[in-house]
TORSEDREN-962660 format. One record per atom (N, C-alpha, C): atom name; x, y, z. Coordinates in nm, 3 decimals, m for minus. Layout:
N
atom | xx | yy | zz
CA | X | Y | Z .
...
END
This chain:
103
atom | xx | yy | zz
N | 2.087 | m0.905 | m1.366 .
CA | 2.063 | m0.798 | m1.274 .
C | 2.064 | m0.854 | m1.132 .
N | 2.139 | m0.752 | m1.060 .
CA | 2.113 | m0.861 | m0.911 .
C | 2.076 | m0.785 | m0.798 .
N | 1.990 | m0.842 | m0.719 .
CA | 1.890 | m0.792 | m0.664 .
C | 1.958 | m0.770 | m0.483 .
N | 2.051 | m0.671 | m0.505 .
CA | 2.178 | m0.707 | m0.377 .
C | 2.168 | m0.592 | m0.282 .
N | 2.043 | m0.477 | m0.263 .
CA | 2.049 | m0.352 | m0.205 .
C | 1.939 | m0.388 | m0.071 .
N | 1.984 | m0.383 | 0.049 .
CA | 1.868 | m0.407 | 0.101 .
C | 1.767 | m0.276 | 0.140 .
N | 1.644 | m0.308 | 0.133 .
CA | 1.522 | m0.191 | 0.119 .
C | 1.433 | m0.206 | 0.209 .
N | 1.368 | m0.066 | 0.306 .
CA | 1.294 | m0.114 | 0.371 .
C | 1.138 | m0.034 | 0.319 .
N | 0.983 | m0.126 | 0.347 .
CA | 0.918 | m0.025 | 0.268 .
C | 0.807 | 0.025 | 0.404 .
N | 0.750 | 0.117 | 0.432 .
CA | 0.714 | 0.167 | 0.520 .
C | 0.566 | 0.230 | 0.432 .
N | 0.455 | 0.213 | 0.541 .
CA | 0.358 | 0.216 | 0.544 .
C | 0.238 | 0.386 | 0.623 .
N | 0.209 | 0.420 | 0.556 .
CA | 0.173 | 0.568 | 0.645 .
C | 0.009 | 0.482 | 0.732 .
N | 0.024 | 0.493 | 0.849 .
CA | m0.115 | 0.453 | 0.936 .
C | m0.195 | 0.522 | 0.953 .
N | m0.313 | 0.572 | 0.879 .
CA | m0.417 | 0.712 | 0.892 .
C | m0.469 | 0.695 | 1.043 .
N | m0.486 | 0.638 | 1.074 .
CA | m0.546 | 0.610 | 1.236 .
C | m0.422 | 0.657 | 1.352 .
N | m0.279 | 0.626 | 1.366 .
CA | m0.205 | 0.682 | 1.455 .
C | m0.133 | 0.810 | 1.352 .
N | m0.184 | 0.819 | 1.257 .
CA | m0.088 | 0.923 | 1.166 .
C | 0.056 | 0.921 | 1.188 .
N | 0.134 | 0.789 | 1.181 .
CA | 0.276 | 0.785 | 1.187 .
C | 0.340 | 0.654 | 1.057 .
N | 0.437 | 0.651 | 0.996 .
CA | 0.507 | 0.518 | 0.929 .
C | 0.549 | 0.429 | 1.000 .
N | 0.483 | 0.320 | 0.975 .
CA | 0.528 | 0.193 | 0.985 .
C | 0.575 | 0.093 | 0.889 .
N | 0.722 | 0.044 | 0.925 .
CA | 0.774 | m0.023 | 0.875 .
C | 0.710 | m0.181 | 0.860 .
N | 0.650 | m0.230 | 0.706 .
CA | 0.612 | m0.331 | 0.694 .
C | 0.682 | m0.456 | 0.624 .
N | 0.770 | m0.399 | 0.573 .
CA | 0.877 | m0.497 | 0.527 .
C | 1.013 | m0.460 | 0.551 .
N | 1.101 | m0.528 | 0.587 .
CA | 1.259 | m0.475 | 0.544 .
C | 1.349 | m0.583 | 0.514 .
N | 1.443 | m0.544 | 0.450 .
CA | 1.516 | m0.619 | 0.403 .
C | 1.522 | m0.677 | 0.236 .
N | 1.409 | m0.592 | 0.200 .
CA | 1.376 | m0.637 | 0.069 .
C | 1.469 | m0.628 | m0.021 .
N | 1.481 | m0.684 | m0.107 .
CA | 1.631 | m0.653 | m0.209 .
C | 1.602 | m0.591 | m0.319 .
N | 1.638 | m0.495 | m0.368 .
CA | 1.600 | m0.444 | m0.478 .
C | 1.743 | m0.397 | m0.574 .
N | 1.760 | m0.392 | m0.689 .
CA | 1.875 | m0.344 | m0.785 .
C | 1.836 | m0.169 | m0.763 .
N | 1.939 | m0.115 | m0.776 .
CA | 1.899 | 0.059 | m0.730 .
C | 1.982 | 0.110 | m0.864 .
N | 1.894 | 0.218 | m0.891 .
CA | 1.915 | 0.287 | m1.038 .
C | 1.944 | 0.427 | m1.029 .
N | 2.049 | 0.509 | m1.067 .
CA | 1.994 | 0.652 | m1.044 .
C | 1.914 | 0.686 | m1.206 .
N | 1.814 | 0.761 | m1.134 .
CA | 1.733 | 0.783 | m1.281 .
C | 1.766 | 0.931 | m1.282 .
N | 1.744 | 1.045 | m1.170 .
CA | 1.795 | 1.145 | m1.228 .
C | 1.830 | 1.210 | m1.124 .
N | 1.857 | 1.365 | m1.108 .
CA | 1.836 | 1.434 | m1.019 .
C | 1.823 | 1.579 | m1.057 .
N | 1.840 | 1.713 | m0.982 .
CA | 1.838 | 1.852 | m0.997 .
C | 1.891 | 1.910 | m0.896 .
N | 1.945 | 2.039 | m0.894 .
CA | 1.964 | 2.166 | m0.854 .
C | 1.920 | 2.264 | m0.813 .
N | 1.894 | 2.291 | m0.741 .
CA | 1.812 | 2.432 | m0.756 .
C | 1.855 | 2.567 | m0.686 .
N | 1.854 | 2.647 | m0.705 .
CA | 1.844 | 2.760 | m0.566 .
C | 1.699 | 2.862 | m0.557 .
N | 1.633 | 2.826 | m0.357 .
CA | 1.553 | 2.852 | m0.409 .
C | 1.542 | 2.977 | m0.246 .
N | 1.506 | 3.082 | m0.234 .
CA | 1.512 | 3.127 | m0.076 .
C | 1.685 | 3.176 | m0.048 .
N | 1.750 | 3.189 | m0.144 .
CA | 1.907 | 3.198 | m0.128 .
C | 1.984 | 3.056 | m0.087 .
N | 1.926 | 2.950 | m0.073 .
CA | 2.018 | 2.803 | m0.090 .
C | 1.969 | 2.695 | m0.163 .
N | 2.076 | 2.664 | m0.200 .
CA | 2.096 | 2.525 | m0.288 .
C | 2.001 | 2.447 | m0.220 .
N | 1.920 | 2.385 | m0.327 .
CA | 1.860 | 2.292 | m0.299 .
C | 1.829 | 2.154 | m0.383 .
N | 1.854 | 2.076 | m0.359 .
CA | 1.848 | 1.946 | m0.478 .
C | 1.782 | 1.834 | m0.427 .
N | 1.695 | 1.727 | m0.523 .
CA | 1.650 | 1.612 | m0.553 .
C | 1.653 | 1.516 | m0.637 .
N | 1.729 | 1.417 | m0.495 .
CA | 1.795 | 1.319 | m0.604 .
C | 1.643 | 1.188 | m0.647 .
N | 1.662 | 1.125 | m0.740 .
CA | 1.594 | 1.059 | m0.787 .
C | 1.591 | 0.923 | m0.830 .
N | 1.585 | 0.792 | m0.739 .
CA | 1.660 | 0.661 | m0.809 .
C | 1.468 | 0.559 | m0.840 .
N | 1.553 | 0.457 | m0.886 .
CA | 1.442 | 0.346 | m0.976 .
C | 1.471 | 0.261 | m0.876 .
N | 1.384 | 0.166 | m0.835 .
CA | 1.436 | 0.065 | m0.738 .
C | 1.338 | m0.058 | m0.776 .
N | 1.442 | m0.118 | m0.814 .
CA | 1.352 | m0.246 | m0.858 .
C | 1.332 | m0.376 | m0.787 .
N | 1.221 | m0.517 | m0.789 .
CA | 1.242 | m0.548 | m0.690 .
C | 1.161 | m0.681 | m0.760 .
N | 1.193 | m0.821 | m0.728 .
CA | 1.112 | m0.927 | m0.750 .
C | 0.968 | m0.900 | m0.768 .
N | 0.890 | m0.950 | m0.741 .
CA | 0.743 | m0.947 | m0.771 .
C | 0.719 | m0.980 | m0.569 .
N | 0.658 | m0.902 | m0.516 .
CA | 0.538 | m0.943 | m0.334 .
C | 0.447 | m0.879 | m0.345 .
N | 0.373 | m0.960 | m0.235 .
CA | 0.276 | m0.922 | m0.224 .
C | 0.264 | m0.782 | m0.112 .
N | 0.376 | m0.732 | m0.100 .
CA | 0.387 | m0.612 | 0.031 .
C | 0.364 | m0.515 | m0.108 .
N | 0.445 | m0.518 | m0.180 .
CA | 0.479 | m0.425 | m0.347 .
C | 0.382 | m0.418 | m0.420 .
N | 0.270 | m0.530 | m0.436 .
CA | 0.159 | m0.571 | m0.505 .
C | 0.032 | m0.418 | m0.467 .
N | 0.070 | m0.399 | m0.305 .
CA | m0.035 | m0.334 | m0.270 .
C | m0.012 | m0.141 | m0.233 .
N | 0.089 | m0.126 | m0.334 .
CA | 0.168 | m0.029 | m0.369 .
C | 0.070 | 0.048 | m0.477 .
N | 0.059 | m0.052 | m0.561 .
CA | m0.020 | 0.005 | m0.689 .
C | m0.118 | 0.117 | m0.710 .
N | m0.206 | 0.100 | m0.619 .
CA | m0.302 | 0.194 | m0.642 .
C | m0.282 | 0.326 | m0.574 .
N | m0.167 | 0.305 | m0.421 .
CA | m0.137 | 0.399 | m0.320 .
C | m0.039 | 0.411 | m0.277 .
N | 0.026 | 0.453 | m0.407 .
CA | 0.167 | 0.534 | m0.378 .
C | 0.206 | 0.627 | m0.263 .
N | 0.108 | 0.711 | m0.251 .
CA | 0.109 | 0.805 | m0.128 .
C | 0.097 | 0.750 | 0.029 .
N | 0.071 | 0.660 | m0.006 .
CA | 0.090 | 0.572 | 0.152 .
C | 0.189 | 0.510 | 0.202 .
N | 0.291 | 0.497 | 0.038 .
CA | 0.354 | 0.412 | 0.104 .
C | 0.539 | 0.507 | 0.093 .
N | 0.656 | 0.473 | 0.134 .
CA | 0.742 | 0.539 | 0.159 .
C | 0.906 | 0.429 | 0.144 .
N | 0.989 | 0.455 | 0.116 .
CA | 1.094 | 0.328 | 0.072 .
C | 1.216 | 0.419 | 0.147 .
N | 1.277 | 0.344 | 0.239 .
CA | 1.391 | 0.347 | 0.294 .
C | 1.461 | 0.275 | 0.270 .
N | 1.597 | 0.371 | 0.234 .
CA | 1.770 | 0.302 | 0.189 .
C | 1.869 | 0.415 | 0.211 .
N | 1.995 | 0.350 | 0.236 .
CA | 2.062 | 0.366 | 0.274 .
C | 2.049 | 0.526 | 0.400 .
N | 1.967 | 0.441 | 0.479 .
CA | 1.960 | 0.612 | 0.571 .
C | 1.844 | 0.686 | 0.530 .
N | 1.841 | 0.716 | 0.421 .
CA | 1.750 | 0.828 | 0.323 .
C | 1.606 | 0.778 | 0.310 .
N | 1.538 | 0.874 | 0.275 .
CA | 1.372 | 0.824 | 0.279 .
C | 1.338 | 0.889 | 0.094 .
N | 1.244 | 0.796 | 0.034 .
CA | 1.197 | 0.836 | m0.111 .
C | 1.045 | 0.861 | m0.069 .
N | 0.995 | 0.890 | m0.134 .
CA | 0.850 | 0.932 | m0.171 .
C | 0.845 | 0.822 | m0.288 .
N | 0.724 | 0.756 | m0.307 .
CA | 0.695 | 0.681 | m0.406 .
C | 0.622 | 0.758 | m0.502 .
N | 0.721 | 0.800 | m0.627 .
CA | 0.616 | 0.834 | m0.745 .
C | 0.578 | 0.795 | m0.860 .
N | 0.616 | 0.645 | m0.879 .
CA | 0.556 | 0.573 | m0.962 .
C | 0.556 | 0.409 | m0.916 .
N | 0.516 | 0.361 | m1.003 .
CA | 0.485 | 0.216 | m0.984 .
C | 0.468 | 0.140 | m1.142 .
N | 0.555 | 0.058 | m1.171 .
CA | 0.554 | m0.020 | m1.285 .
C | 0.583 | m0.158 | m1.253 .
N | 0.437 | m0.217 | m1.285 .
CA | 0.442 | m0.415 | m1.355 .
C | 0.454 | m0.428 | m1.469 .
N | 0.534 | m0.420 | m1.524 .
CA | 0.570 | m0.431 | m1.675 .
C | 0.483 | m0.543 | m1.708 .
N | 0.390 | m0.513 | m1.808 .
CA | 0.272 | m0.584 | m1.887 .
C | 0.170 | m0.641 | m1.790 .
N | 0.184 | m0.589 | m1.660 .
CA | 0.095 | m0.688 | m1.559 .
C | 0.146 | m0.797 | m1.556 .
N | 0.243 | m0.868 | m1.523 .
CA | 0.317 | m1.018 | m1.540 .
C | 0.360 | m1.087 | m1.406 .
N | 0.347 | m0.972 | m1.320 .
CA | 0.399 | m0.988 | m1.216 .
C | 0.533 | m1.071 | m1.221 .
N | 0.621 | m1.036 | m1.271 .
CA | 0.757 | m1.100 | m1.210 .
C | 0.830 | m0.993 | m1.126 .
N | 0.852 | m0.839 | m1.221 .
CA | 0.944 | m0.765 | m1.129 .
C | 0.846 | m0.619 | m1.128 .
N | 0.851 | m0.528 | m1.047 .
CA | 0.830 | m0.431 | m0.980 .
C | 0.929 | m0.325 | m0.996 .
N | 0.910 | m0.208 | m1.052 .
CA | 0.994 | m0.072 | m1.067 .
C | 0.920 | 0.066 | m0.989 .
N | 0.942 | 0.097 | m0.901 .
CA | 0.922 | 0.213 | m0.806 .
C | 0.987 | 0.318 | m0.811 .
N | 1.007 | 0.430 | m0.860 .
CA | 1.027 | 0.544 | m0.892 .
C | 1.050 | 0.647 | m0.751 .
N | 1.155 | 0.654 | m0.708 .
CA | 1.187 | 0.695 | m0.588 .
C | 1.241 | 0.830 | m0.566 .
N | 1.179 | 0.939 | m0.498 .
CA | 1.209 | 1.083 | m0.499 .
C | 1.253 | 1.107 | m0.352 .
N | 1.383 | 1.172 | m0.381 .
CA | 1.401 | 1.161 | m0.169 .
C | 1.349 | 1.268 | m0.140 .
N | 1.352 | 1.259 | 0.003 .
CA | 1.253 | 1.336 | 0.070 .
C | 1.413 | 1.436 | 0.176 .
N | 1.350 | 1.565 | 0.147 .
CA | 1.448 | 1.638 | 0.257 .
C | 1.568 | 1.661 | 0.232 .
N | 1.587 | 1.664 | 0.103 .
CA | 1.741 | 1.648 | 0.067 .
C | 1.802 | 1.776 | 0.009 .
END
């Protein structure tokens, strides 16, 4: 698997209420896991859905408990973090469950 997409992960600041970018460049393998369709108000509306996987850090480490804080930029596009997987707790690799935002 090769870890060749670069990713940036962004941070929500409750004190200035804005994202900040705390890592970039991270590499992650990018997955599409799914997406949908919809029409909703008389237009199409859809959400796409990818897996983004990523070595084991300590920026990713602190993901775990607060998904909602945190936010993953690629290619242009912004995800919402809605999951988080350490497969067995082992810490080698990291799977983040990525929902775009605005799309």
């Amino acid at each position: 698997m090769k870890y060749d997409r670069p990713v940036s992960l962004f941070k929500y600041d409750e004190a200035t209420k804005e994202w900040k970018c705390i890592a970039r460049n991270l590499h992650a393998y990018v997955n599409k896991t799914g997406g949908t369709e919809y029409l909703s108000s008389g237009a199409y509306q859809s959400k796409a859905t990818l897996t983004f996987e990523f070595r084991f850090s300590k920026f990713l480490a602190a993901v775990f408990l607060n998904t909602q804080l945190y936010r993953i930029e690629y290619n242009g596009a912004q995800y919402d973090i809605e999951d988080y997987d350490d497969f067995q707790e082992m810490h080698r690799t990291i799977r983040l469950l990525g929902v775009a935002r605005g799309v």
